[in-house]
C-alpha positions in Angstrom: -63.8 19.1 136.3 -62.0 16.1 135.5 -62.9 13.1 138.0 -60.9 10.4 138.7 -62.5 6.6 140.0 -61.0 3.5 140.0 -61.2 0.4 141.6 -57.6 -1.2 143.2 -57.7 -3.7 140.4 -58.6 -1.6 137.5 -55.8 0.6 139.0 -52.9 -1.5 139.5 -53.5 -3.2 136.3 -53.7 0.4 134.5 -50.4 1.0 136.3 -48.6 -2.1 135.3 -49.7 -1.9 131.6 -48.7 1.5 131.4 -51.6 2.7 130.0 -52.3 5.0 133.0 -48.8 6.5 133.3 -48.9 7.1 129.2 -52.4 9.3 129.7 -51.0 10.9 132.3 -47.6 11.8 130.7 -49.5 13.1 127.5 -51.9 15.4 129.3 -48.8 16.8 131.1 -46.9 17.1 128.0 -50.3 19.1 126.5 -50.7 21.0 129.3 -54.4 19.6 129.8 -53.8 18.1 133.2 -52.1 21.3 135.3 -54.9 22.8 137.1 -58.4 21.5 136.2 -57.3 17.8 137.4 -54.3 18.5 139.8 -56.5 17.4 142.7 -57.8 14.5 141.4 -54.3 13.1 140.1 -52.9 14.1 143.2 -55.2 11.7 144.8 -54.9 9.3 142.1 -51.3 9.2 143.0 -51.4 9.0 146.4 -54.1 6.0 145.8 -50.9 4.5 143.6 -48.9 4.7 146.1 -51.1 3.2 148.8 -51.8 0.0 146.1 -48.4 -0.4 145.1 -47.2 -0.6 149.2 -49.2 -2.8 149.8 -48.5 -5.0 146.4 -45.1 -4.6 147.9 -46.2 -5.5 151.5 -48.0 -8.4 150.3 -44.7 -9.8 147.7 -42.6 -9.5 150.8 -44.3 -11.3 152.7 -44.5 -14.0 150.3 -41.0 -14.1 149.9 -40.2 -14.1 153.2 -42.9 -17.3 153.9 -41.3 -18.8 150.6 -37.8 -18.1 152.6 -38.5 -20.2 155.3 -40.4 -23.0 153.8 -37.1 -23.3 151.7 -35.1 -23.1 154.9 -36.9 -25.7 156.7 -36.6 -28.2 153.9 -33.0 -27.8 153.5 -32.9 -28.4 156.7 -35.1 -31.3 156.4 -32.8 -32.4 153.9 -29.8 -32.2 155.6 -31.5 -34.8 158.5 -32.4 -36.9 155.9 -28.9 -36.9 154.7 -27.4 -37.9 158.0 -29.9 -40.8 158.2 -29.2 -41.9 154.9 -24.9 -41.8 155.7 -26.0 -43.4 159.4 -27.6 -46.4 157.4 -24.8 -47.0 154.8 -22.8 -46.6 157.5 -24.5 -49.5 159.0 -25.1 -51.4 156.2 -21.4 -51.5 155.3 -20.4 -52.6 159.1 -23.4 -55.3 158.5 -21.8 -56.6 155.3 -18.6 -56.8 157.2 -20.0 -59.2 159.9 -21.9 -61.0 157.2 -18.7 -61.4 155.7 -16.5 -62.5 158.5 -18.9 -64.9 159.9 -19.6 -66.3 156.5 -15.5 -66.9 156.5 -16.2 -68.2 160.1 -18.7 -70.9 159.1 -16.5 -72.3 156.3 -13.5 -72.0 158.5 -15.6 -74.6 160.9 -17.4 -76.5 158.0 -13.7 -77.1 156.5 -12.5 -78.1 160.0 -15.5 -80.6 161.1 -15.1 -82.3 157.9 -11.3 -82.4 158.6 -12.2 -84.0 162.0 -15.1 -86.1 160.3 -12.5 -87.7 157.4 -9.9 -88.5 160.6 -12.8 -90.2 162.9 -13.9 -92.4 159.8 -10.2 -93.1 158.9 -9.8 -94.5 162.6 -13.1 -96.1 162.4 -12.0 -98.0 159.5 -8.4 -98.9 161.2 -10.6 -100.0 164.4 -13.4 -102.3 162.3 -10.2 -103.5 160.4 
């Protein structure tokens, strides 16, 4: 009677490092495995099967959760984007005034001192 045990770890690791399929495949190939075990590795694969769905189940679901963190933060991104054109926007239109009332203030500077050099020339011609 050949019995077949395993835990879900012991199995899945068995299945992923091939050992399991390669015992398997060999005691088909001799012949050992047809009738004596067919039960049992019946079972066994069904119990593969079970493990690897839910493996699968499990991956998927990770991916899909990884999907939509990724989603959000591009979106997240793209906001933060906007904002960041919104404020150079900004800044450059704030330069601009900076700018023009800069060109404003020397504009007037350059005039009051026009109009301060013609008061003192007539307050020189009026003392005189």
């Amino acid at each position: 009677v050949c019995l077949v045990r395993a835990s879900e770890d012991h199995l899945y690791n068995s299945i992923m490092s091939g050992d399991l399929l390669d015992v398997v495949h060999e005691s088909a190939r001799k012949g050992t495995l047809l009738s004596s075990c067919e039960p049992e590795v019946k079972e066994l694969m069904r119990q593969i099967d079970v493990l690897l769905s839910s493996k699968q189940d499990a991956t998927d679901g990770q991916v899909r959760t990884l999907k939509g963190q990724l989603q959000q933060r591009e979106r997240e991104l793209s906001s933060l984007r906007v904002s960041v054109q919104e404020r150079n926007t900004q800044i450059e239109k704030l330069k601009e005034q900076v700018k023009h009332s800069e060109h404003q203030l020397k504009v007037q500077s350059s005039d009051h001192e026009t109009q301060l050099l013609r008061l003192r020339t007539e307050l020189n011609r009026l003392n005189k």
